[in-house]
C-alpha positions in Angstrom: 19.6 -0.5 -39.4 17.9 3.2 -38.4 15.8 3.9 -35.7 13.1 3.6 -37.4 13.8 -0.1 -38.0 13.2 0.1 -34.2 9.8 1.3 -33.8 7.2 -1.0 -31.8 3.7 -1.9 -33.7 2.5 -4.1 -31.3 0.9 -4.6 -27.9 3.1 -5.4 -24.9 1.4 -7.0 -22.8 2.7 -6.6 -19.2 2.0 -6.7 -15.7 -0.4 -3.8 -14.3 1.3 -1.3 -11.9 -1.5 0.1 -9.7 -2.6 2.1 -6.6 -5.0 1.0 -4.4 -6.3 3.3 -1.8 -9.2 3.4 0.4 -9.8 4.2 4.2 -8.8 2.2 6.9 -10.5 -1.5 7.5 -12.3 -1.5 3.8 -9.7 -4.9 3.1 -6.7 -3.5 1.1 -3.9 -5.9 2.4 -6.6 -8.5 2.0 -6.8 -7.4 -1.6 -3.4 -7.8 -1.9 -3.4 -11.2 -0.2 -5.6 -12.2 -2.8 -3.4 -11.2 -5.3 -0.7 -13.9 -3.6 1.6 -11.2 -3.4 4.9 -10.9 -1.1 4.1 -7.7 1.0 6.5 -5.1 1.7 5.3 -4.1 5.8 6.2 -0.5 5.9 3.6 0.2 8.8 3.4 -2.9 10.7 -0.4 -3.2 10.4 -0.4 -6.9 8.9 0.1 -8.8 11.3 -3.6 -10.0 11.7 -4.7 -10.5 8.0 -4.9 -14.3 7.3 -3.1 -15.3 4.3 -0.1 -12.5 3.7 2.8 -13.2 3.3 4.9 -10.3 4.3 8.5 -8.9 4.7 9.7 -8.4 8.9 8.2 -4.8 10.1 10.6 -2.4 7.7 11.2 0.8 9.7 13.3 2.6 7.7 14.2 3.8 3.3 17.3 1.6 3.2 15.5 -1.6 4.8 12.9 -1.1 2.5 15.6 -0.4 -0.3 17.5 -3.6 0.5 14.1 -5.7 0.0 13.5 -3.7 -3.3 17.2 -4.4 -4.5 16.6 -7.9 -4.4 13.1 -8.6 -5.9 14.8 -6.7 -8.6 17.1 -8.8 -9.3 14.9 -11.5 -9.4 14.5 -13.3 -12.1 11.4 -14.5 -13.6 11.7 -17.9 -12.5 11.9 -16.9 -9.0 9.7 -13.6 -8.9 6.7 -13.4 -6.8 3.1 -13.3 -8.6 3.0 -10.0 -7.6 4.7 -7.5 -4.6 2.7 -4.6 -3.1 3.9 -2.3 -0.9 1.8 -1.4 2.3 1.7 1.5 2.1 3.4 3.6 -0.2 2.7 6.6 2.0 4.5 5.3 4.5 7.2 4.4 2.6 7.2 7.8 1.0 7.7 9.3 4.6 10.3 6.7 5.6 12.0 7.9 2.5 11.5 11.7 4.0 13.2 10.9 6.9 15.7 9.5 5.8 16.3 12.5 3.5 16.3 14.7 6.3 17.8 13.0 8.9 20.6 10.5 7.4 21.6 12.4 4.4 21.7 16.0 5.8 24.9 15.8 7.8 23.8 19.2 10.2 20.7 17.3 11.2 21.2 14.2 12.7 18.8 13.2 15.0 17.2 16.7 15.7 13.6 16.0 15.0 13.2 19.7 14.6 14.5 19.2 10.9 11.8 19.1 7.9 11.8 19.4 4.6 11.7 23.2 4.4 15.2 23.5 6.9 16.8 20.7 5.8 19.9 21.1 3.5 20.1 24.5 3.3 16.8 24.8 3.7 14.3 26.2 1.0 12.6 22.8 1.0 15.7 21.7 -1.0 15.0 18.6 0.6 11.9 17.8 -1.5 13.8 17.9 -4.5 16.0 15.2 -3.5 13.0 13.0 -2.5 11.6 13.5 -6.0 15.6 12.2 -7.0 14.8 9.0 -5.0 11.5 8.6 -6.5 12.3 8.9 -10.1 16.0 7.8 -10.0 15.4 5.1 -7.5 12.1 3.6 -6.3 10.2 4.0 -9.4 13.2 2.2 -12.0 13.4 -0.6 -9.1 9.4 -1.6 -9.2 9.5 -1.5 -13.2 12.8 -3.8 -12.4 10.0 -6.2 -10.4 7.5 -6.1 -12.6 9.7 -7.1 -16.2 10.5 -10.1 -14.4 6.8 -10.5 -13.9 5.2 -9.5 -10.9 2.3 -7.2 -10.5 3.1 -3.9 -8.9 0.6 -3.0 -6.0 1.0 0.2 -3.8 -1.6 0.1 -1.5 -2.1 3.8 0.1 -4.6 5.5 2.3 -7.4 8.2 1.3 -7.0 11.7 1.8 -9.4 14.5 0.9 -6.8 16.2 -1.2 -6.9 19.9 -3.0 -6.0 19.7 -6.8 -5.5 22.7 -9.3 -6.7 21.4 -12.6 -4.6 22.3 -16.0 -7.5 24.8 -16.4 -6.7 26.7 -13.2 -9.8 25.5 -11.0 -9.7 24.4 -7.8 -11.4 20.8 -6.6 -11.1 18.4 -3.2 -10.9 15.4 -4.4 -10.5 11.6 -2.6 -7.0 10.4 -3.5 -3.8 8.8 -2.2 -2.4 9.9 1.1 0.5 11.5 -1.0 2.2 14.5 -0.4 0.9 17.2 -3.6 4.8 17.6 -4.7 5.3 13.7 -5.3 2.0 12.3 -5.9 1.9 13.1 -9.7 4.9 10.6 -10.6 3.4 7.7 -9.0 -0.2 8.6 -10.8 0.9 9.3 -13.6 3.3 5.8 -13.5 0.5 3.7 -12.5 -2.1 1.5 -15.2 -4.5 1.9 -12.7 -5.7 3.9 -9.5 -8.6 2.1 -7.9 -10.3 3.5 -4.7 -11.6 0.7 -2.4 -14.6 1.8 -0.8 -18.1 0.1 0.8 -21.3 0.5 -0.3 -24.0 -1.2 1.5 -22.5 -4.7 2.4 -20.0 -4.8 -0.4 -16.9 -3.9 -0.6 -15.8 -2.6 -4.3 -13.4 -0.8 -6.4 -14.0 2.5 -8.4 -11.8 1.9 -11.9 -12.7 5.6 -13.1 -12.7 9.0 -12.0 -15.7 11.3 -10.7 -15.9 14.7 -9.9 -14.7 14.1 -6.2 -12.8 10.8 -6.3 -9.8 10.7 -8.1 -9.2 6.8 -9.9 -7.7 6.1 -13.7 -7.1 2.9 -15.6 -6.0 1.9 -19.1 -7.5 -1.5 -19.2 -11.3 -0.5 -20.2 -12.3 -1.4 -16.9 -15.7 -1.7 -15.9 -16.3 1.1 -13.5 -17.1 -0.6 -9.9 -15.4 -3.9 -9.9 -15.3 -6.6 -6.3 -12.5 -5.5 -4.3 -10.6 -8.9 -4.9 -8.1 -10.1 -7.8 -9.7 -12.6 -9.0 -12.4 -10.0 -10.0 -9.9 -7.6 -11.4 -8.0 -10.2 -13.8 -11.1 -11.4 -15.0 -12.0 -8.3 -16.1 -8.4 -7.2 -17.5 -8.5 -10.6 -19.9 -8.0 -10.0 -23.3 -11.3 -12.7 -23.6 -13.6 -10.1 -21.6 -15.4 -8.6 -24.1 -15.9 -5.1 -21.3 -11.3 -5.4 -21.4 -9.3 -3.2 -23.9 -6.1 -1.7 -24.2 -5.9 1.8 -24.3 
């Protein structure tokens, strides 16, 4: 048998891995309740949405890492419907700290440490967050979701500068990610969808404008109801407006 023998032909179809970002109030742990999903409480702001179910108050990478550890090793009989993580910006600053202060044996608990002074400065640091992202966090939710839970990192807006593969400059709306690790977790994602009101509504942007960044591979249409019933409908294979891409 070559490789060849090994090539894939067919769709996979698997669970969507997505960020959902929005400002503050416009309902994405509600989203996420919606979605049943077990929440991961990296900021300790859902404590007064009706229907989550929801880790203890995780203040630190390696509590969060522990909670990660075992969802992964799940299996699919026991896995959740789906696991979001509230909010990945948070947890991307959790795993900063740690970085800095628990893994950087001269620093300790001086709070004058960063990223740009801490091991050996340089912002050496960043480079071993970016490590923990690829190596770690990223091959631990792809863990969660082949045993068959949705992935949903929930994430606040930010009015972000981009430099476009052309060279130009734009501000865009985005996730509240740092510019140096936000491209894995884009670019990892099915789906970025920006929660945002209009009039009494509350809706989700599927696809990208000139100021607000959003992707999808589903064929989505391109405002949706900020809920997941509405999103599922529309990813079915029986919706007509759904294709893979």
């Amino acid at each position: 048998m070559t490789l060849m023998n090994s090539l894939i032909k067919s769709t996979t179809p698997a669970p969507p891995k997505m960020i959902v970002y929005g400002q503050p109030g416009v309902g994405k742990t509600t989203f996420a309740a919606s979605a049943n999903a077990v929440l991961l409480d990296c900021e300790n702001g859902a404590g007064a949405v009706p229907g989550v179910t929801r880790t203890p108050y995780l203040q630190s990478w390696p509590q969060m890492r522990k909670w990660l550890v075992e969802l992964a090793d799940l299996d699919k009989a026991d896995a959740p419907q789906a696991l979001a993580i509230d909010t990945i910006d948070w947890m991307v600053q959790r795993i900063v700290e740690h970085v800095v202060h628990d893994l950087d044996p001269k620093a300790g608990a001086d709070l004058t440490s960063t990223l740009g002074t801490a091991h050996g400065g340089y912002f050496k640091a960043r480079e071993i967050v970016q490590n923990i992202v690829y190596r770690d966090l990223l091959p631990m939710l792809n863990a969660v979701a082949e045993a068959g839970a949705a992935i949903i990192l929930l994430a606040h807006a930010a009015n972000t500068k981009i430099t476009t593969p052309e060279g130009y400059d734009q501000r865009l709306a985005s996730p509240d990610l740092p510019h140096w690790i936000a491209p894995p977790f884009i670019e990892w994602a099915d789906a970025v969808l920006y929660a945002h009101r209009q009039a009494d509504q509350r809706l989700l942007l599927t696809e990208g404008t000139n100021v607000i960044l959003a992707k999808n591979r589903y064929g989505l249409p391109t405002e949706l109801d900020l809920s997941w019933p509405a999103l599922m409908q529309a990813m079915s294979p029986n919706n007509t407006n759904s294709k893979e891409s």
